[in-house]
C-alpha positions in Angstrom: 140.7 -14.1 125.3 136.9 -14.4 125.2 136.9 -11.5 127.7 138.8 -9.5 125.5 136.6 -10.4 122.6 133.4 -9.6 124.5 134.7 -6.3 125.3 135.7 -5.7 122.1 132.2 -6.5 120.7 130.5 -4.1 123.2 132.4 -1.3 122.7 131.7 -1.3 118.7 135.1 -1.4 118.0 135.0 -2.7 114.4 132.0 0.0 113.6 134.6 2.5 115.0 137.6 1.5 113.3 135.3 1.7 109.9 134.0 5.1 110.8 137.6 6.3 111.3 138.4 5.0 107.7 135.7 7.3 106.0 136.4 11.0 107.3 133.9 12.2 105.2 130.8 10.3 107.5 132.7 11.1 110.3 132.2 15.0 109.3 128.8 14.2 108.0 128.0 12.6 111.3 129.4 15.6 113.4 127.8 18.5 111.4 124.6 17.1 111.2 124.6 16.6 115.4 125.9 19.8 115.7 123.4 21.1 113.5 120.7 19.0 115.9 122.6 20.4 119.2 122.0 24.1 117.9 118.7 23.8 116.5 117.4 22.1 120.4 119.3 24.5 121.9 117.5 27.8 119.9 114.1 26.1 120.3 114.9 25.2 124.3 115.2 29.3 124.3 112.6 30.3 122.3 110.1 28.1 124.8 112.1 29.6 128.0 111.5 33.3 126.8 108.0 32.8 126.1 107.3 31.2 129.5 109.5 34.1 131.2 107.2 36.6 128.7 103.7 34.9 129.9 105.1 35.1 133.7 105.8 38.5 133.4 102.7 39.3 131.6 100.8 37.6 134.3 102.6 39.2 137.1 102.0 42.5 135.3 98.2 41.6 135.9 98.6 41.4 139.2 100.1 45.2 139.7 102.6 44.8 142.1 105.1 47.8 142.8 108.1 46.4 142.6 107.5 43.9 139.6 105.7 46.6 137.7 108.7 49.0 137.8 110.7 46.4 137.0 108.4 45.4 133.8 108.5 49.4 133.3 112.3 49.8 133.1 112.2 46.9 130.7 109.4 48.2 128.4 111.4 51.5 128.6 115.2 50.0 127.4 113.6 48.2 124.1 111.4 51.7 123.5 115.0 53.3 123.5 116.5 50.8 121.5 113.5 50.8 119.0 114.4 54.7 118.6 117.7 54.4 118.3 117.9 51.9 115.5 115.2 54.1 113.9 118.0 57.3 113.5 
């Protein structure tokens, strides 16, 4: 019975049980991690772009053929989209 007790005790059962009682913290709880999970996951991209940006910028320095063409045929797609959204 202790066993059971102890198992009980580390798995937060009561706290659980309580939480289930009160949906409305249980859907506080949730939106504010979701809201958490999204905001990590838009700066984690924001910081990737800008090291893939600097990358590129510094491989631009460098002039290589076949990374400047592809840094050209990028530069050239968001010109074209810049125009188009202008019309």
């Amino acid at each position: 019975m202790t066993d059971l007790t102890l198992a009980m005790e580390k798995m937060n059962l009561a706290e659980y049980i309580h939480l289930l009682n009160r949906p409305g913290r249980l859907l506080y709880i949730n939106f504010i991690a979701g809201v958490a999970r999204g905001f990590g996951i838009a700066v984690g991209f924001a910081l990737l772009g800008a090291v893939l940006v600097y990358l590129l910028q510094k491989l631009m320095v460098l002039n290589l053929p076949l990374v400047g063409d592809f840094i050209a045929d990028i530069v050239e797609m968001v010109q074209a989209q810049i125009q188009n959204r202008r019309i």
